[in-house]
Structures are given as structure tokens and as C-alpha cells.
LUMROFI-805656 format. One record per residue (C-alpha): residue in one letter; x, y, z. Coordinates in steps of 0.05 Angstrom, whole numbers, padded with zeros to 5 digits, always signed. Layout:
N
AXYZ
...
end
This chain:
488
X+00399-01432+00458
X+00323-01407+00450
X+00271-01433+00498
X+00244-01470+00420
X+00308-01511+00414
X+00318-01523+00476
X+00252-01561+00474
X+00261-01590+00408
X+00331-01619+00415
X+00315-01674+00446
X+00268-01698+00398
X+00309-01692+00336
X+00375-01686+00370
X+00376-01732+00427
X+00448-01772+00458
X+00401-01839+00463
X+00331-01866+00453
X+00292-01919+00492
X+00242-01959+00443
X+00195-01991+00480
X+00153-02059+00453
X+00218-02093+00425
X+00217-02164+00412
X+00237-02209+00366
X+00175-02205+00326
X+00191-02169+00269
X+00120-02152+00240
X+00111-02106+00316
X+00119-02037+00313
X+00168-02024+00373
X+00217-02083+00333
X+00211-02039+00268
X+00229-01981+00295
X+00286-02008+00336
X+00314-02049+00265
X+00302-01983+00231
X+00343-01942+00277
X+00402-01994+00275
X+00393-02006+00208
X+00407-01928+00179
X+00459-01918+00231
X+00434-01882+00283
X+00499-01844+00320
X+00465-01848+00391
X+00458-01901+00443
X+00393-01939+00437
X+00355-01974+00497
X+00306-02028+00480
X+00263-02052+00529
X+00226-02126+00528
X+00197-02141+00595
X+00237-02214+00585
X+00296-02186+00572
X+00303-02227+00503
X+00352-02207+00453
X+00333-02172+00396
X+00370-02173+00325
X+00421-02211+00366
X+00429-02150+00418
X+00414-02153+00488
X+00352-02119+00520
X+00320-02084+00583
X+00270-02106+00623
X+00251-02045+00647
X+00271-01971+00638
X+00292-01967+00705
X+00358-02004+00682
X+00375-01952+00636
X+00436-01898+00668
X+00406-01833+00684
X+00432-01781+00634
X+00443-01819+00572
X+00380-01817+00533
X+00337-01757+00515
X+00278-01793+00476
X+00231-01840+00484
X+00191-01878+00429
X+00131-01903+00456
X+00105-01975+00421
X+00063-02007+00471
X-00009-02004+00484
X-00032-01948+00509
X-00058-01968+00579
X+00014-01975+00601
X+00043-01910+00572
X+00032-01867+00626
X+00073-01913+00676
X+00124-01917+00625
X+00132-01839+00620
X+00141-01835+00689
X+00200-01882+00690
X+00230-01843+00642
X+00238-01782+00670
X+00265-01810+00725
X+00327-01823+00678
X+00328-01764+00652
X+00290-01767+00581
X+00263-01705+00554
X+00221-01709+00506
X+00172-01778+00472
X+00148-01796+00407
X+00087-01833+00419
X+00057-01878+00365
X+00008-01921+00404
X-00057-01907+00377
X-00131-01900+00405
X-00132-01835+00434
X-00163-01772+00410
X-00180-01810+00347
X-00224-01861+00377
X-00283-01854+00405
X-00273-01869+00472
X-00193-01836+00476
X-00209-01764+00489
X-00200-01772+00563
X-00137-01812+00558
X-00105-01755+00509
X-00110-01711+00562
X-00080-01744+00614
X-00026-01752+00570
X-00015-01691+00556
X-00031-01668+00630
X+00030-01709+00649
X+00072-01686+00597
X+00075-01621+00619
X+00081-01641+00694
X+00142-01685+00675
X+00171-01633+00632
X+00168-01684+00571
X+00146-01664+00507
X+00110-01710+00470
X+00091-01712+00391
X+00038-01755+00376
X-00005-01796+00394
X-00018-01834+00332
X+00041-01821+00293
X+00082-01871+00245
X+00157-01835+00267
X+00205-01786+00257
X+00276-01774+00229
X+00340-01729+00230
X+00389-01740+00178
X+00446-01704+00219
X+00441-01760+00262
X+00420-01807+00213
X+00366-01825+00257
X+00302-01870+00237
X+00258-01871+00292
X+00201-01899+00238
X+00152-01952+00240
X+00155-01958+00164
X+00200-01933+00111
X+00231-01897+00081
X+00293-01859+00105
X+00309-01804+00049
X+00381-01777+00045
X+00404-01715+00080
X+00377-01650+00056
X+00349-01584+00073
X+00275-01593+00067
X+00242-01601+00134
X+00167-01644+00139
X+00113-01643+00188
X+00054-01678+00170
X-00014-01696+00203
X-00015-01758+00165
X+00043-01814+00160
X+00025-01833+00107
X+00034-01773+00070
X+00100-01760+00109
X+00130-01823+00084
X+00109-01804+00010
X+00151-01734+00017
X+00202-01782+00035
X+00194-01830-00027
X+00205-01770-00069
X+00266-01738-00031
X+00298-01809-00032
X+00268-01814-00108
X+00303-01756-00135
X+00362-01742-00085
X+00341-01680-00054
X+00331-01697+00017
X+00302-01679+00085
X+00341-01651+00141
X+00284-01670+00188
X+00210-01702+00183
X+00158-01720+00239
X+00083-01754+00230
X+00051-01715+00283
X-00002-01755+00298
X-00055-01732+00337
X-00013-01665+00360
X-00036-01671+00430
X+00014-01635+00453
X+00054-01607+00408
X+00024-01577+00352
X+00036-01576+00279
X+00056-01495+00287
X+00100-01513+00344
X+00140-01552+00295
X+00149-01496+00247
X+00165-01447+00291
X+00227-01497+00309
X+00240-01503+00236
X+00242-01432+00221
X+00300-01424+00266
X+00336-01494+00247
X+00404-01472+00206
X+00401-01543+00179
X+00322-01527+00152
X+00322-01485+00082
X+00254-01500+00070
X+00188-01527+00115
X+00142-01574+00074
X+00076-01582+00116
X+00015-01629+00099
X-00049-01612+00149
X-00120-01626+00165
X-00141-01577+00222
X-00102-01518+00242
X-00121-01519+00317
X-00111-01449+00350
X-00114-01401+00280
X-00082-01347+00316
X-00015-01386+00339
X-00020-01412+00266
X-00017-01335+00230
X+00032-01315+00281
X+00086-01370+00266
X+00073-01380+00199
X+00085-01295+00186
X+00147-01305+00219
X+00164-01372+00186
X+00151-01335+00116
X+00201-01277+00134
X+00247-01323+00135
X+00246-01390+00094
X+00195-01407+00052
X+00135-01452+00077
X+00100-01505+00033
X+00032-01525+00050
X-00005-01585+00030
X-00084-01585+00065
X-00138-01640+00058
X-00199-01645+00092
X-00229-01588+00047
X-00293-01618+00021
X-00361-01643+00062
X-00327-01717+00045
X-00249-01697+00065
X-00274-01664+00127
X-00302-01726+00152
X-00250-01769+00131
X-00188-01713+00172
X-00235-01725+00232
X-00236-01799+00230
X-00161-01790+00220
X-00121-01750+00263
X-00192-01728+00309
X-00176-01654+00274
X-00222-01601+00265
X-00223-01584+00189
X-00234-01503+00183
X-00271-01456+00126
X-00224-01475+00054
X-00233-01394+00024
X-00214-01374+00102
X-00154-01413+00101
X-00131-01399+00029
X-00135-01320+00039
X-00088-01328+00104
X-00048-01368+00057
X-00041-01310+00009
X-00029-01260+00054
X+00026-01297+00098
X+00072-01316+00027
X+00056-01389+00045
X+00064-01433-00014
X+00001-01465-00020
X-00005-01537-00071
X-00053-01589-00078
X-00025-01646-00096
X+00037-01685-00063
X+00076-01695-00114
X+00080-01616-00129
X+00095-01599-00062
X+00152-01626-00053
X+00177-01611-00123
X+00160-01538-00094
X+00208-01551-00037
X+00259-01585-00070
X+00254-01535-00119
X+00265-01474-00062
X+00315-01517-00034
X+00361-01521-00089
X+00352-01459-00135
X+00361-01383-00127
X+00298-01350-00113
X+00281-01304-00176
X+00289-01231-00184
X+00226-01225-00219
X+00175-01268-00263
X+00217-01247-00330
X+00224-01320-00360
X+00264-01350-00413
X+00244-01430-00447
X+00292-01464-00470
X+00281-01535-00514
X+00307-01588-00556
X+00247-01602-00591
X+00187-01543-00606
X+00129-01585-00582
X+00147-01580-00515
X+00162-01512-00523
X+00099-01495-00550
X+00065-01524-00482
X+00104-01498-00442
X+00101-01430-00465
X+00020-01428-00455
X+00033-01453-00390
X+00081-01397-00369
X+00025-01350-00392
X-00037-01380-00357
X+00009-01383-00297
X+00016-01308-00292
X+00098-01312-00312
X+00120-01265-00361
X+00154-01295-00428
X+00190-01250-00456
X+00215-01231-00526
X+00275-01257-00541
X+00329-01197-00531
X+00355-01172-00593
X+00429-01178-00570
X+00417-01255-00549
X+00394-01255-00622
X+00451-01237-00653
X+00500-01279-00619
X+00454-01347-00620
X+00462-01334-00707
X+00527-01329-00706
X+00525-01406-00662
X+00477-01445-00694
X+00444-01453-00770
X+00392-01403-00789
X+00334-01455-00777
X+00333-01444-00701
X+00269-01405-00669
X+00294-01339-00672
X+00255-01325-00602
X+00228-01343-00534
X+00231-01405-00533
X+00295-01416-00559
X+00290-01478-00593
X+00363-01494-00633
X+00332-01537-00685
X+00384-01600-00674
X+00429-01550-00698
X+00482-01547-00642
X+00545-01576-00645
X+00595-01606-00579
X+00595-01543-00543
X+00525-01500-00558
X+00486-01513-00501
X+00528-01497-00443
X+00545-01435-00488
X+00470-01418-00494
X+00455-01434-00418
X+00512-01388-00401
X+00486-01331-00448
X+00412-01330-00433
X+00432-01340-00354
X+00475-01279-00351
X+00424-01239-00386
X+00400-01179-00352
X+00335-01181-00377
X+00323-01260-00356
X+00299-01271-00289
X+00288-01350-00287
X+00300-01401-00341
X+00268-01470-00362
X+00303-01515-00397
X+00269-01579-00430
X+00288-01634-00463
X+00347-01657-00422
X+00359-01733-00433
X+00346-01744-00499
X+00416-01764-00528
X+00429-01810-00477
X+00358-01846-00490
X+00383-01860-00559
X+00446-01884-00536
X+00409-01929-00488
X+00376-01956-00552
X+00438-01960-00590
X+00461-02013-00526
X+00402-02043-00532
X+00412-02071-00602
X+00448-02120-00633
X+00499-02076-00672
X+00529-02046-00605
X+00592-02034-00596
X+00607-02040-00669
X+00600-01990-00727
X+00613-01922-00685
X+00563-01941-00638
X+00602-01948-00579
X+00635-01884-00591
X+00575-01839-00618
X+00534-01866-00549
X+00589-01858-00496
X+00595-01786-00521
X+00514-01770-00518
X+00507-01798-00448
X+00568-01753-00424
X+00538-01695-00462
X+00479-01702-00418
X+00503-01705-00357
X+00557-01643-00384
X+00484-01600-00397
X+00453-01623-00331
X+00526-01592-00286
X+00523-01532-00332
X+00454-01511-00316
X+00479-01518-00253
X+00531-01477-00254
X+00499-01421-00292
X+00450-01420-00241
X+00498-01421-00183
X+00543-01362-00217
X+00487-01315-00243
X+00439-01326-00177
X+00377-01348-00225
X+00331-01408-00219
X+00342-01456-00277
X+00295-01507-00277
X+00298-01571-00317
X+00244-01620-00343
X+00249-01676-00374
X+00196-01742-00380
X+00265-01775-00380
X+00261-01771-00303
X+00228-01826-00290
X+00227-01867-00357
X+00305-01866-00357
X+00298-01885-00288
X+00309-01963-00315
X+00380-01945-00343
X+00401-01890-00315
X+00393-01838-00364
X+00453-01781-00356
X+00410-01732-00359
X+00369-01733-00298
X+00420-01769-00269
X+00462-01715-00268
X+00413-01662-00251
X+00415-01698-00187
X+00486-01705-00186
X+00483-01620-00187
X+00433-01626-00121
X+00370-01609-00158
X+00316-01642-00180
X+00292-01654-00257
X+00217-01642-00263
X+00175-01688-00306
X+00144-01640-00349
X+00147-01566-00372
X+00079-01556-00342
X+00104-01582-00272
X+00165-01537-00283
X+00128-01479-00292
X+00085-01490-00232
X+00137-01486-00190
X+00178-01433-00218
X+00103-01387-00212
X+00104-01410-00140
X+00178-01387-00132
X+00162-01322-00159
X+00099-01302-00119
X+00140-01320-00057
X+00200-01285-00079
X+00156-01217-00092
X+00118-01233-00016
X+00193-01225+00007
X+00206-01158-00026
X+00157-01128+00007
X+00167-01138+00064
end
């Protein structure tokens, strides 16, 4: 075991957890956390500790730590003011707790805090206790199924790692993992990062089997030169998804009111970014659509890419998006050509993209996916349009004609033919090692119903993006970390 996980074991791994501040209020934080913990099924021991030893969700409590056997819990999570957290820290390593989450607020971002930060961290290190936070909304482990949250949500297991110097923002990478199914293996709001810092995290991240992919939203870097030094070796080895605010006169101020971080130079920070392969993206929703995105598809050989529609709109778009994005759409090569003619009616596209013309019949598309995937000349592949049968056969439901004339039968076979596209997109991208991303609007307007086609995009462990523009994005982002990689 490295001297990194042996530190951070205990905070995403640990045998039991005292939650301090439990009552039976259920609007305080220590109560949340401890319902939140029972609640998703966390596989530990858990200690809760009410100074009148009340019960809590109809379990009994501890009036003090001291109660607690020595040995059985690693972590502590920290709800109480924080004038009493630095007794409370003491009792706990008397039994034997390793590391603390704390999520008490008015420390280094208040005014008057500074001072009390430091002795928190002062007595940290002279307990051997590693604390995240102060400040901080919580922290999860899916392997565990661990909650240790003041709010929601709890996203489902997954390889995409979070740290985040906001909650807020850690909770809405969450939304999204539990929103489209690809989930988080681990995710902290670090708070304050008095102690441990947000490159402290990804250094334990980069070695974490269980982490494919680190997704990281920040203010203030803290020490630059720890920064560059993980994030290089991060980058050698997993990809690493940046988020930053704080980058304007206005979102400066606001990251220092915030987390008390010290926002750096924006052209500084985006040149390390290129020069480290760190996946840099402005909004939230795109970053993790990024990492979900490296999380569940083959990086590509190259930026050689291939659109394929249902409808020639969106393939117009999409096509001056791969452009402007620096991707390379190629001509359509003459020996896919020949066999797509010999598949569909002459009124198909004839090139990139490969729009069929609503001329395929039971069996075309996986055919076509299959083809254009195995292609030597095809490094990555988009495919839009996915959904659209089983939207009409929603509507067909919908009406007052259903299940009579052939309407049953016409819409049971469009939804399956749906889902049967979404699994063999998969599977060509599983076989052939390429990145095959799908978009669809259908993602979240067939949401309501449960359209088949997104539905089973997440069935295959990906994710369906919600436009070709959005897919595009992050295929460009695969493939500028994917060429960082070979040269190294």
C-alpha cells in the first residue's frame, strides 16, 4: 500500500463512521447525513453521537465519542459548531479514527476564521488525522455505498471520480451521473482544503483502480507547483477533466467569498492546462459529459471522423461543427460506398455524413454501424438521430386508435429497434476499440416515457448526448487528449 492510500483509505474506505450533531431534527445537518448514510446502505458501522443520548430514526445514540470501541471506526464527520471541533477530534483519536470530514463552517471563509483553520489543521497533523474540509457539503464511495452527504444526491456506481471546491457543483456532477446512469466511483466537496488539498485528491485518484477518470471543478489552485506535478502524472495516466470559475474581476471575488481561495492569472492557468493534456471545459454540464464520455468509450486513434444520421439537418450541423472543432470529416471511402448501394435505395447521401434517406429496412443500421466501425480509415463515429421510432410509437400510444389497426404491432417493433441500435453501437464500439458517440434531443424529452433509444444507450453504460454539437465537443476533447498520450 502507498503512503497516498494509506492516507486516503480511511476517508473513502473506512470500517465505521462517527457523525457527530445527530438528533432527531431532521432539517440539521449531522441528522441528514446520518439518514443519508443509512438510507443508501452504507456497509460500515455508524456511530451517532447526541450529547442526550436520544434515539435517532428509531436507533440508539452516543453521548459521547468516548463510548465508541477503539478500532472500529476510521472516519469522522464533523456537524457541530465549530468551537467544539477541536475537543471532538481529540476524542477521536483516542479511538482510533483516522481521518474527518469536516462540514462546520466559518473558518477560512469568514472573516474572523483564519486563526481557527489553522489550529485545525495544526492538530490534524499532530493527531495524525486527515481532515477535508472545512466547509464542505460531503462525500461518497459507491464501493461502499457510502453517503456521508448533507444533501443529495447519491449517483450510482461508476468510474468517474469528483473533487470539487464547491458542493454545490459536486452535487450537480452527481445529478447528471444519477441522470444518465454513468456514475461516480468516488466524490468529495472539499471545502475550504485546509488541509488536504484539491491536488492531494487527484494524486489519490490517479492511482485508484476503481477511478477511470478524475472530474475536478476549482477556484484557486493553492501551491501551482504541487498542482503541475500531480496533474503531469495524473494525465500519464487517466484522463483529468477540469471545470475552473473564479476567472473574471466578478468570479474572482465571488471564489474568495466562497471557499476563501486565491483565484490565479486565467491565460496562466489555461497554457498549463494545454501542456499537461488536462481536459479543460467551461460549463458543467459538458464536463461531465467529457468524463462520462472517457469513461465509457475507447479513446480514438486519431481525429478521422465519420457522421452518421437519420435525418440530414442534423447532419448538416453537425458536420460544421466537426470542422470548427478541428476534427477531420472525412470523404466517405469508396469501398463503404459500394457496399451501402447495394443496402439501401439510391436516394441515400452517397457521403460523410451518411444519411440513409428512411431507406433502411429491419436490419440496416446495425449493418452500417458495423461497416463504418470496422473501417480502417474511421477513427471515431457519431451517430444521431437515435430515438426517433420509438417517439412515434409513443405517439401512436398516446392516441385513441392504439392497440388497434397494426398499431400495437408496428410500435412494439420501433421501440425494440431502438434500443437494438443503441446495444449495437455498443458493441461495434466495444469490438473495433473506436469511440461511438450518440446524440439524440430524445435524451431528455423521451425522458417522460422512456424512449428506447436513450434508454438503452444507458442500458450499454454510455451516455446519449443531447445534441450533435455537444457530441462533437467531446469527441474533439477525446482526441486532443488521446494525441497528448501518444506523445508521451
Amino acid at each position: 500500500m502507498s503512503a497516498v492510500t494509506e492516507r486516503f483509505d480511511p476517508l473513502f474506505y473506512p470500517r465505521g463512521i462517527v457523525v457527530t450533531g445527530v438528533s432527531q431534527h431532521p432539517g440539521k445537518f449531522g441528522t441528514v447525513a446520518y439518514h443519508n448514510l443509512i438510507a443508501c446502505g452504507y456497509q460500515g458501522e455508524l456511530f451517532p453521537i447526541n450529547r442526550e443520548g436520544v434515539e435517532s430514526f428509531g436507533r440508539p445514540t452516543y453521548k459521547s465519542i468516548s463510548e465508541i470501541p477503539r478500532g472500529r471506526a476510521d472516519l469522522v464527520f464533523l456537524c457541530t459548531p465549530n468551537t467544539v471541533n477541536e475537543e471532538l477530534l481529540r476524542e477521536c483519536a483516542k479511538i482510533g479514527v483516522r481521518a474527518a470530514f469536516v462540514a462546520s463552517a466559518g473558518y477560512g471563509e469568514a472573516a474572523d476564521g483564519a486563526q481557527m483553520e489553522k489550529r485545525l489543521v495544526a492538530l490534524g497533523r499532530e493527531l495524525g488525522i486527515a481532515i477535508a474540509g472545512p466547509n464542505g457539503q460531503g462525500l461518497i464511495s459507491t464501493k461502499l455505498q457510502m453517503c456521508a452527504q448533507i444533501v443529495a444526491p447519491y449517483p450510482p456506481p461508476g468510474p468517474i471520480s469528483v473533487v470539487s471546491q464547491s458542493g454545490n457543483l459536486a452535487s450537480s456532477f452527481m445529478s447528471y451521473g444519477a441522470l444518465t446512469g454513468v456514475g461516480m466511483s468516488k466524490a468529495i466537496s472539499c471545502g475550504n482544503s485546509a488541509m488536504l488539498q484539491l491536488s492531494d485528491y487527484l494524486e489519490y485518484y490517479a492511482e485508484d483502480p476503481e477511478t477511470a477518470v478524475s472530474l475536478a471543478y476549482l477556484e484557486g489552485v493553492g501551491d501551482g507547483r504541487r498542482f503541475v506535478e500531480v496533474a503531469r502524472a495524473h494525465t500519464a495516466r487517466k484522463p483529468l477533466v477540469v471545470v475552473r470559475g473564479g476567472v473574471t474581476g466578478a468570479g474572482k471575488r465571488a471564489a474568495s467569498s466562497h471557499t476563501g481561495a486565491l483565484a490565479s492569472d486565467d491565460r496562466i492557468f489555461s497554457g498549463i492546462c494545454r501542456q499537461l493534456g488536462i481536459t479543460r471545459v467551461e460549463t458543467v454540464e459538458e464536463a461531465y459529459e467529457a468524463a462520462a464520455c472517457f469513461a465509457s468509450q475507447p479513446l480514438p486513434r486519431g481525429p478521422r471522423t465519420l457522421i452518421f444520421t437519420v435525418a440530414g439537418g442534423w447532419g448538416v450541423l453537425t458536420s460544421d461543427a466537426c470542422v470548427n472543432a478541428g476534427l477531420e470529416l472525412i470523404p466517405l471511402p469508396d469501398d463503404l460506398r459500394t457496399k451501402i448501394d447495394t443496402m439501401v435505395p439510391a436516394r441515400w447521401s452517397r457521403n460523410n455524413p451518411i444519411d440513409l434517406a428512411g431507406g433502411e429496412t429491419r436490419d440496416t443500421i446495425p449493418e452500417v454501424l458495423e461497416l463504418i466501425a470496422a473501417h480502417p480509415d474511421v477513427d471515431a463515429i457519431v451517430y444521431l438521430g437515435i430515438g426517433i421510432q420509438a417517439s412515434q410509437a409513443q405517439m401512436f400510444r398516446r392516441g385513441q386508435f392504439w392497440p388497434d389497426y397494426g398499431l400495437e404491432r408496428i410500435g412494439t417493433f420501433h421501440e425494440s429497434q431502438d434500443r437494438r441500435y443503441a446495444l449495437a453501437a455498443a458493441e461495434a464500439s466495444r469490438k473495433h476499440q473506436k469511440p461511438i458517440l450518440i446524440a439524440s434531443d430524445l435524451t431528455y424529452t423521451g425522458m417522460s416515457y422512456g424512449n428506447t433509444g436513450p434508454a438503452g444507450v444507458r442500458e450499454s453504460g454510455r451516455i446519449t448526448l443531447p445534441s450533435g454539437h455537444r457530441a462533437i465537443r467531446a469527441l474533439a476533447r477525446m482526441v486532443a487528449y488521446a494525441k497528448y498520450r501518444a506523445r508521451r
